[in-house]
N, C-alpha and C positions, 0 to 999 in steps of 0.2 A: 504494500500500500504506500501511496506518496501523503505526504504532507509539505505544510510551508516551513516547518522548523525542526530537525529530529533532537534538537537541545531537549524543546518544550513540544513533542509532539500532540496534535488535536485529527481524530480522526472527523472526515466528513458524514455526513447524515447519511450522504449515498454507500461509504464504504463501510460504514456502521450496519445499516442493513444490510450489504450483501453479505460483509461476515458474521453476524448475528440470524436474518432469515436465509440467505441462499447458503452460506458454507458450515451455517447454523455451529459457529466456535461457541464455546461455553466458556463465562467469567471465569481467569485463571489462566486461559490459555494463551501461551506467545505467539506474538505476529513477530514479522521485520517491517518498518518501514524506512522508506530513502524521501531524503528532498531532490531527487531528481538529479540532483550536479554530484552524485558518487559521496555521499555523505550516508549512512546508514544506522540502525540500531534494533534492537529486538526491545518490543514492549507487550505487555498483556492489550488484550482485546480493549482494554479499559482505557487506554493510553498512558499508565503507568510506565514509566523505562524501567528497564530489567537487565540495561548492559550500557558500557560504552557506547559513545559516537566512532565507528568507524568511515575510513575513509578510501574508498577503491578507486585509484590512478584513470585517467578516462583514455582508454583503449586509444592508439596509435599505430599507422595514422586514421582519420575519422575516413570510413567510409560513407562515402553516398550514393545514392541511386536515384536517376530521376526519368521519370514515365511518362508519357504521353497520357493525355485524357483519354477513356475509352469509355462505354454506356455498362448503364445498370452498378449493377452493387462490385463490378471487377476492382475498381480504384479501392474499396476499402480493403476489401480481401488481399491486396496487394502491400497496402499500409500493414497490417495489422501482420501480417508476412514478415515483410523486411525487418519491423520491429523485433518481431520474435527471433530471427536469425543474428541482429544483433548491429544492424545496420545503422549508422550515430543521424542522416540527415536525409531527408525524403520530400524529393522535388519532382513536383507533377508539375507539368508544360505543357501547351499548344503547341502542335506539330502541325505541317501543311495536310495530310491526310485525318487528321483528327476529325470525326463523326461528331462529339459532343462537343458545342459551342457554348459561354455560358457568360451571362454580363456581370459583372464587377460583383455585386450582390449574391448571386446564385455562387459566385467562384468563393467569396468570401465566406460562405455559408459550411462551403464543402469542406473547404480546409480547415475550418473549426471543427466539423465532425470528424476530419482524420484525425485529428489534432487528440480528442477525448478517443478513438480507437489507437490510437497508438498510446498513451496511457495506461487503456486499460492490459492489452499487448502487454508491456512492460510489466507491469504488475503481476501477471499472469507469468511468465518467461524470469520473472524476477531480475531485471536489470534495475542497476542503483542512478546509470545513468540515461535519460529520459531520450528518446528522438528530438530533432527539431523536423516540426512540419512546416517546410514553407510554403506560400501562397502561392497560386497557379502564375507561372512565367509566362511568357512568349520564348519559342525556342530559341531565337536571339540572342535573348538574355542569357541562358544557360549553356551555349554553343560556345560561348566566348569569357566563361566564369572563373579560367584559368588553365595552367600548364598541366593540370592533374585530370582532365578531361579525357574522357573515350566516349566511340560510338560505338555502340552493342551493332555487328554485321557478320554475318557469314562470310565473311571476305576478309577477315582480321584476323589478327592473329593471338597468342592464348591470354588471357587477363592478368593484369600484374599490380604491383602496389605502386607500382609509378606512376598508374592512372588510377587512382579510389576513387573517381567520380563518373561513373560508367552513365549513361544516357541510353535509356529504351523506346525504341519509335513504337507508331500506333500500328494495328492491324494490318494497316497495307503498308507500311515499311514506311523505309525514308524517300522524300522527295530529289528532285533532281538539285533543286535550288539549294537544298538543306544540306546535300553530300558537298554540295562546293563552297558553301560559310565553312563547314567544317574543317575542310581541306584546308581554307585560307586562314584557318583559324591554328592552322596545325593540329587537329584533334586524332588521336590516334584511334584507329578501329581495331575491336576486340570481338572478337566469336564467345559463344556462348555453349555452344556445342554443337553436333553433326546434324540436327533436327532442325523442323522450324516449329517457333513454339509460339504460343499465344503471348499476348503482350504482358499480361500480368505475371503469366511464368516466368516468362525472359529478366522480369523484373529480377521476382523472387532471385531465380538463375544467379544474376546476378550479384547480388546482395550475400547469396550463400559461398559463392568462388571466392568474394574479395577479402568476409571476415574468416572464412576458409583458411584462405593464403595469409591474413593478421597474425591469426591465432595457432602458425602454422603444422595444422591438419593436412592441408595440403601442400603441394611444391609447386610452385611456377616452371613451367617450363625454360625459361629464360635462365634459371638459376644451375 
């Protein structure tokens, strides 16, 4: 569970009932909760503390992943994904092929709700340190975000920590205009594996290779 302070932790109303009616804990028993920024402690249900403040170093370097818009409930399933694998920052964009269009409002709207599903994610997976959800981009903006940038392509080659900031097109792939910002932008293209995979997998895909390779589980080919 997150709180604002784990000095003086206050559980909310919402997390009160879910661990008193949904996980039905009984007074007495320990929680862990984090303020989000790798600050942690164990307390009784009650918010009584039961232990030191600990403090867990925030994973390096930060991986992120960021996805094109796509329809229906795909975009949250994909937050709540990345969260759980372990992914530090999750950037949804407008791609030229993107289906879902949405005015400032509706965009604003959405990313609050990743915002509380990545939370609960977290909570769930037990991370001390929180996602950041940013707000829906133009791909533009995100094509050009820095030297640590990749485009998710069958045509690239294996994911490495050199790029933690992988980029997933929408359904119908990447546009023509969009492979040549890239290019100009020096963005490097990274495969994701021998398939072609729907766009929220590719996400996921993603997200699992890079803290994969962090936490290394697995080896970069380049190595």
């Amino acid at each position: 569970m997150f709180v604002g302070d784990v000095a003086s932790p206050t559980l909310s109303p919402e997390d009160r009932h879910h661990l008193e009616r949904v996980l039905r804990l009984r007074p007495g028993e320990e929680i862990t909760v984090s303020d989000g920024a790798g600050r942690w402690r164990r307390c009784l249900v009650s918010g009584e503390p039961q232990g030191e403040v600990q403090t867990a170093a925030r994973p390096s370097p930060p991986v992120t992943v960021g996805f094109a818009l796509t329809k229906g409930e795909r975009p949250e399933w994909a937050v709540q994904k990345l969260t759980e694998v372990g992914v530090d920052r999750i950037v949804p964009f407008v791609a030229a092929r993107s289906v879902v269009r949405w005015d400032a409002g509706r965009a604003a709207a959405n990313a609050e709700r990743w915002r509380r599903i990545a939370r609960e994610a977290a909570s769930q997976s037990r991370r001390v340190w929180l996602p950041e959800v940013a707000d829906v981009q133009p791909f533009g903006d995100v094509v050009t975000a820095g030297p640590g940038v990749a485009l998710a392509d069958p045509s690239g080659g294996p994911p490495s920590l050199a790029h933690p900031f992988v980029l997933v097109g929408p359904e119908g792939g990447w546009a023509d205009e969009e492979r040549a910002a890239a290019g100009s932008a020096g963005v490097a293209v990274v495969a994701l594996g021998p398939h072609v995979l729907r766009a929220g997998t590719a996400a996921v895909a993603a997200g699992v290779l890079l803290c994969g390779l962090r936490a290394e589980l697995v080896k970069s080919l380049e190595d």
